[in-house]
VORORO-752327 format. One record per residue (C-alpha): x, y, z. Coordinates in steps of 0.05 Angstrom, whole numbers, padded with zeros to 5 digits, always signed. Each point is the difference from the previous one (the first is absolute). Layout:
<rs>
XYZ...
</rs>
This chain:
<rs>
+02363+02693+00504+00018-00050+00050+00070-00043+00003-00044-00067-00008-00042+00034-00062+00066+00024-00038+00033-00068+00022-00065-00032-00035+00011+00038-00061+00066-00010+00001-00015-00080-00002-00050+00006-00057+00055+00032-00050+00048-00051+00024-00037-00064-00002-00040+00020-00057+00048-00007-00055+00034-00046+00038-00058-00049-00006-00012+00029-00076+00065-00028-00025-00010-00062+00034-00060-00010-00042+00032+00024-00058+00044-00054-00001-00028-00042-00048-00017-00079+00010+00046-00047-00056-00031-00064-00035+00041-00040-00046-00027-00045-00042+00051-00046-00030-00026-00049-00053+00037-00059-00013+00027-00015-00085-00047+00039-00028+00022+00034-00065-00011+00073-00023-00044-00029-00056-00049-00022+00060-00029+00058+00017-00060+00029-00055+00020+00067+00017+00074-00014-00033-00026-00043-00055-00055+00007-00044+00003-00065-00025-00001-00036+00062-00049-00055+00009-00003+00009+00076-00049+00054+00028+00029+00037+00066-00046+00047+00023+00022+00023+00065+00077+00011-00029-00021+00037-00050-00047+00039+00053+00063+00007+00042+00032+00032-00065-00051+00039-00011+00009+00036+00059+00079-00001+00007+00062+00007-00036+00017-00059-00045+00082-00008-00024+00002-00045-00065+00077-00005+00013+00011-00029+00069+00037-00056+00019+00024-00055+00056+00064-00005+00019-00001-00075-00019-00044-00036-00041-00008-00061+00051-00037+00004+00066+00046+00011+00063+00041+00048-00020-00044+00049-00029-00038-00009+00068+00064+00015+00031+00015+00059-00049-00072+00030+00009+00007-00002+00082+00072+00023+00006+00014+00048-00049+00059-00036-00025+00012-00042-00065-00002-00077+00020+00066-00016-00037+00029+00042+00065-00015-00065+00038-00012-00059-00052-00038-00020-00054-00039-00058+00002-00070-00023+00033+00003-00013+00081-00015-00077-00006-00053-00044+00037+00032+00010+00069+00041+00045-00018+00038+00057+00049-00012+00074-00006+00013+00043-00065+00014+00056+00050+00079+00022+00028-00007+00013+00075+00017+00075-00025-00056+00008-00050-00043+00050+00024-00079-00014-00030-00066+00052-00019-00037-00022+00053+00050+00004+00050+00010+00072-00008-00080+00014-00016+00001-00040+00078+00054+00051+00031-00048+00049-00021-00066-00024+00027-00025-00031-00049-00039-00063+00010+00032-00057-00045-00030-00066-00031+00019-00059-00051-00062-00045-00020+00023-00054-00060+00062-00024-00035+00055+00012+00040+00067-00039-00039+00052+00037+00035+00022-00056+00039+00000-00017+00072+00041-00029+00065-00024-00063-00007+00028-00048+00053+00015-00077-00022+00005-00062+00046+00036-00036-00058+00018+00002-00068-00065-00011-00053-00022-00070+00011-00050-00001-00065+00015-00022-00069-00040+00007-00065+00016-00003-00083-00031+00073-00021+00023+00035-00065+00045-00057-00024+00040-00010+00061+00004-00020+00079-00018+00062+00038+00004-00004+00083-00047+00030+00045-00020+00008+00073-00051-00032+00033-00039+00015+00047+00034-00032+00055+00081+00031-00031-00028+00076+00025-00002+00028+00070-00071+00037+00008+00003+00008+00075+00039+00075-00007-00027+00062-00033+00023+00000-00070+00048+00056-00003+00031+00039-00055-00067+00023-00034-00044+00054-00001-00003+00019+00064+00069+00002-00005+00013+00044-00058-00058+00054+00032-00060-00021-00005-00053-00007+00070-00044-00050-00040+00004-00059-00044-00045-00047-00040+00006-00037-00046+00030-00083-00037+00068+00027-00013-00002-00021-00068-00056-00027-00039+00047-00064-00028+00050-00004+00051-00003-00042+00065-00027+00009+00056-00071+00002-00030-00025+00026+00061-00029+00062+00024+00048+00044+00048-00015+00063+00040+00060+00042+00027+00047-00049+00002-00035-00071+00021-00041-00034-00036-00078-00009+00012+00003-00079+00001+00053-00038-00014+00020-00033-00065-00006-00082+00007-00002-00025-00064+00051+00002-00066-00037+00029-00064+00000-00048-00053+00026+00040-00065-00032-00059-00040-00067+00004+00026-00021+00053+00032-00069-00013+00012-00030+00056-00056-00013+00012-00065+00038+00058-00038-00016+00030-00066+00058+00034-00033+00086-00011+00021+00018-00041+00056-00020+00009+00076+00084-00002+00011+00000-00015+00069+00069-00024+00039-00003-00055+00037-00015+00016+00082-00032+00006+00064-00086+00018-00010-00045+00003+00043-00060-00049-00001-00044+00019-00063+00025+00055-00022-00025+00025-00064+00036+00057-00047-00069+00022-00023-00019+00030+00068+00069+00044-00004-00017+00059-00034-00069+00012+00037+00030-00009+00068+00051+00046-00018-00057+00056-00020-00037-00016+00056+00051+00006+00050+00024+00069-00031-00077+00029-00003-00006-00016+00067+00068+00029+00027-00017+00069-00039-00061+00002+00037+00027-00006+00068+00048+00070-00016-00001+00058+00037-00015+00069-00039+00053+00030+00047+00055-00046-00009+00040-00011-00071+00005-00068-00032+00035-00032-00046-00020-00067-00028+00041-00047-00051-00052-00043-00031+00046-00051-00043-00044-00041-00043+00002-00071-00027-00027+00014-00058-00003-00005-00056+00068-00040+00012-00011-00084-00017-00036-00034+00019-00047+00034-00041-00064-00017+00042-00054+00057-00006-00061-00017+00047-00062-00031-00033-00039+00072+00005+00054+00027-00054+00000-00058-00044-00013+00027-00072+00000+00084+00030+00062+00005-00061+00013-00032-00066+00066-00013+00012-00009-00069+00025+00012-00015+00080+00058+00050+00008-00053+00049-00027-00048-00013+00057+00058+00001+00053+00022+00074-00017-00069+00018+00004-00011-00029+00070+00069+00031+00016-00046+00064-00026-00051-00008+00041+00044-00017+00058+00024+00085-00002-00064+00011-00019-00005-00030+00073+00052+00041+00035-00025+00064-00034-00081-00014+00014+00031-00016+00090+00040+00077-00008-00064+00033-00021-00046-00035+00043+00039+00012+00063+00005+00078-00025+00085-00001-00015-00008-00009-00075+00016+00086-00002+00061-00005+00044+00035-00069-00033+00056-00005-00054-00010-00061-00032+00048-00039-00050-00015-00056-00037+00058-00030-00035+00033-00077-00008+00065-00033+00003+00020-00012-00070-00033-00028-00061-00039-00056-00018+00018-00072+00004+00022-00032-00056-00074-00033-00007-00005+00062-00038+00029-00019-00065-00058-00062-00015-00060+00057+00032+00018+00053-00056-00006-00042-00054-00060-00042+00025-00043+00058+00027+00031+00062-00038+00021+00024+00071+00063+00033+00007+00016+00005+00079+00069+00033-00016-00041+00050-00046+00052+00027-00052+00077-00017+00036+00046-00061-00016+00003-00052+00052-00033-00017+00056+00014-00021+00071+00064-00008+00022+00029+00034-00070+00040+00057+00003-00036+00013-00067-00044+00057+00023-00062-00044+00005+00032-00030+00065-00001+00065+00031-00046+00054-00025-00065-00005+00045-00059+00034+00019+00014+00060+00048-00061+00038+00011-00002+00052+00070-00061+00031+00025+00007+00056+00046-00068+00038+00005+00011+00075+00009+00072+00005-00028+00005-00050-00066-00042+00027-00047-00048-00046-00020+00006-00034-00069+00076+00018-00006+00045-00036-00040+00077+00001+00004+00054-00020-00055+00057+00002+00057+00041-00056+00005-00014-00029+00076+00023-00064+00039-00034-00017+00066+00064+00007+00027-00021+00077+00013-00071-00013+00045+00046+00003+00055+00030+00067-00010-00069+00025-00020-00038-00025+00062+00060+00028+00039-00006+00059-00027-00080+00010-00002-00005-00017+00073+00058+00049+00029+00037-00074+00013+00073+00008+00008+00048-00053-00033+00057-00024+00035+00066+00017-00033+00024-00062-00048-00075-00021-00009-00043-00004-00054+00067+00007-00053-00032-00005-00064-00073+00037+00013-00005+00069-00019-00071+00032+00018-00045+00003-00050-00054+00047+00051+00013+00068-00062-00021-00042-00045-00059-00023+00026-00028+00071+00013+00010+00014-00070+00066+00030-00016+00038-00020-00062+00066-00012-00018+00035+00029-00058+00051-00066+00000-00011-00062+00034-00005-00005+00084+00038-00063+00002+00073-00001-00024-00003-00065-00019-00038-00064+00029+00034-00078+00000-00039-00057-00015+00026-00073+00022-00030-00064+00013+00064-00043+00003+00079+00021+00008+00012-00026-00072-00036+00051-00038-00012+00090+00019-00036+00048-00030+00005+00073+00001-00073+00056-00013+00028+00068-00008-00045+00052-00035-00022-00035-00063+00060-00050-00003+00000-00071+00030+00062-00035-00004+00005-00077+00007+00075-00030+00023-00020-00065-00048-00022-00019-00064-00079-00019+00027-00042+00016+00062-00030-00068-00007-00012-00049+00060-00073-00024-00010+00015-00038-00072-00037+00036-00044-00040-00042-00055+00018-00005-00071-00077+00011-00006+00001+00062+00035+00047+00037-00024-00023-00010-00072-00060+00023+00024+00037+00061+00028+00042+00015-00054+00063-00016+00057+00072-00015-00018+00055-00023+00027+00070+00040+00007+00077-00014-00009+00036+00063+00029+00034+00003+00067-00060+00039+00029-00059+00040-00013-00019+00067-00013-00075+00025-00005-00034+00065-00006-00058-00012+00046-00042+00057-00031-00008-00026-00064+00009-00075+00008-00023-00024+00067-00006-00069-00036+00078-00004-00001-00006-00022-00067+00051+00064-00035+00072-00020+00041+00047+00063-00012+00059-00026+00030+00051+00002-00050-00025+00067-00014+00018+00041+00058+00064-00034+00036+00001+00068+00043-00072+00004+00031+00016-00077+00015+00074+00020+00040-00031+00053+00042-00060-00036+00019+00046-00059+00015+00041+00042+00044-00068+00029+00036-00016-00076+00010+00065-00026+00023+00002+00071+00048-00065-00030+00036+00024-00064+00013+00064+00032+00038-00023+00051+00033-00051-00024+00038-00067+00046-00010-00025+00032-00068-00028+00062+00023+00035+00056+00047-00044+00019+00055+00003+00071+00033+00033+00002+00055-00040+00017+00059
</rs>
């Protein structure tokens, strides 16, 4: 044989499974849904009054964890949490404001930024609240009574919108961005990358906005809008844009899209071809557009021929609003299915949410796991299922959930333990079967006197709480005075997390 023909050969074994793994390399979506409860979803609650086909489709053929959790149970810093790896009460606790700066440490190292260093094509369509550079000409010149007192805000005229707005996504690793920031926060604009469309001119007028809504408040802050813009065309902008971004992907080259929805966070404003689709009342309709929004996604990754080599997760930020409390007992609908609490609780309601991950070829279809989960580990596990390496001191509380997913079981629990927080005043600690609280209630979102009668809920005197989640994940049974030394240890576990910097140990490479 001649030089050229063994050279030939010699390419063909080379670039072959070169060009195999490439392929292999599966393409990421994330759908992130925005206070929806575990009770939502059909598929986790047979007495729900909302049908949601295409999730329960997407369960159908995936693995769906009933015990999975946010790191927070308010927006930004589970978004922070899910994209980092890292519990959000490493960096703070509370919402990034209308204008606010970034969520992110210089340091932080994100998902999509190590998915990028490894070829992976990256995108962010939707709710961003993670903050931005925003850069002022003045202090906020704009004054309005909202919510009982005298809030300030910028107008149009306070902001400089001549510079690229840094500090965003394409800052934190994504190539692409689109989306209104956040559905209730100024600038009601539309912004791609980092400038926006058209400019904001106008101040929105929290008092009359201009439309009708049918269930909460529309819970806008005062700010900058562009001309006519209307909430209602949001969400289907949002699906549009993403449908058409999937179909402009390359087979050859790995994605990974972060599709943060608006719904079915307040304003509650489902689009007049889902009016009456639930008989839960408005909210009802909303999840199921937010529904047939993945249904969306799913319908663009099997049309364009990528549905077979796609994970996709569908999960949301915390529980639902506290809207919640008056639905259940109107409609019979329980959006935070059978937990305590709801957003913004560290009750478990605030935090246990849908987690469902599809993964054709590997997950076996139809799975369901028990293991306790946070959305703190989807950056571990994508690290790990797509040969990504982690830089040392990143990703400190996310261990990799990839064994699990192909089926392997655990004689005792993956986790050692998993902290939930929504403010500095209040911890809680999951490990195994135990969840210690560091206070006498996990109540923020005032509970009814209604609703817990209906519930059968009362209220506690000790120091803290104690529950055994496998018999009472109603937190209704508190055994704290009954076992003072599961309480110290698990105490010392908590208090060893908050020192040390990281939760899990990773190998060392």
């Amino acid at each position: 044989m001649t030089k050229i023909g063994l050279l030939l050969i010699a390419l063909v074994f080379f670039v072959g499974p070169m060009g195999a793994m490439a392929q292999e390399r599966p393409n990421i979506i994330i759908i992130y849904a925005d206070d929806m409860g575990y009770g939502d979803l059909q598929v986790q609650n047979p007495d729900s009054k909302i049908p949601t086909p295409n999730l329960d489709q997407l369960a159908s053929e995936g693995m769906r964890f009933t015990d999975a959790h946010s790191s927070s149970g308010i927006c930004s810093p589970s978004r922070y949490a899910l994209l980092t790896g890292t519990y959000h009460w490493r960096r703070q606790f509370g919402i990034v404001g209308a204008f606010g700066e970034p969520f992110f440490d210089n340091s932080d190292v994100t998902l999509p930024q190590v998915l990028k260093d490894n070829g992976y094509k990256t995108a962010c369509i939707g709710k961003w609240h993670l903050g931005w550079n925003w850069k002022f000409k003045n202090e906020p010149s704009g004054e309005v009574m909202q919510w009982g007192r005298m809030r300030k805000f910028y107008q149009p005229e306070d902001v400089d919108w001549s510079q690229p707005i840094g500090g965003g996504p394409l800052d934190r690793g994504f190539d692409y961005y689109f989306g209104d920031g956040t559905i209730n926060f100024p600038p009601y604009a539309w912004m791609e990358n980092d400038r926006f469309v058209q400019l904001p001119q106008s101040v929105m007028d929290v008092h009359n906005v201009g439309f009708d809504i049918e269930e909460g408040e529309w819970e806008f802050r005062p700010g900058p809008k562009v001309e006519g813009w209307n909430s209602y065309e949001v969400l289907p902008t949002l699906t549009k844009k993403t449908v058409e971004w999937i179909a402009k992907q390359d087979s050859k080259e790995p994605f990974f899209l972060y599709f943060a929805l608006p719904s079915p966070h307040a304003p509650i404003i489902p689009n007049e071809e889902f009016k009456g689709k639930s008989t839960a009342g408005p909210y009802g309709d909303f999840v199921y557009q937010t529904d047939w929004v993945a249904g969306q996604v799913l319908k663009a990754l099997k049309e364009k021929g990528l549905e077979e080599n796609t994970i996709v997760i569908f999960s949301a930020d915390n529980g639902p609003e506290h809207y919640a409390f008056e639905r259940a007992q109107k409609y019979g609908h329980f959006s935070m299915g059978e937990f305590r609490g709801l957003k913004r609780d560290v009750w478990e309601g605030g935090h246990h949410v849908p987690f469902i991950v599809k993964w054709p070829n590997h997950i076996e279809a139809g799975t369901v796991s028990k293991e306790v989960v946070s959305q703190i580990d989807i950056m571990a596990t994508l690290a790990s299922i797509t040969n990504t390496n982690l830089p040392k001191n990143t990703a400190p509380d996310s261990y990799n959930l990839t064994p699990l997913l192909k089926g392997k079981t655990y004689s005792s629990p993956l986790r050692e333990a998993t902290v939930q927080n929504t403010n500095e005043k209040i911890w809680a600690l999951r490990q195994g079967k135990w969840l210690y609280i560091d206070g006498p209630s996990g109540e923020h979102s005032k509970m009814p006197e209604s609703f817990k009668e209906l519930r059968g809920y009362k209220d506690f005197e000790t120091a803290g709480l104690l529950f055994d989640m496998e018999i009472d994940a109603e937190q209704k049974n508190n055994l704290f005075n009954e076992y003072p030394e599961i309480i110290k240890e698990m105490q010392a576990v908590l208090e060893r997390y908050r020192q040390q910097g990281y939760s899990v140990k990773r190998p060392s490479k």
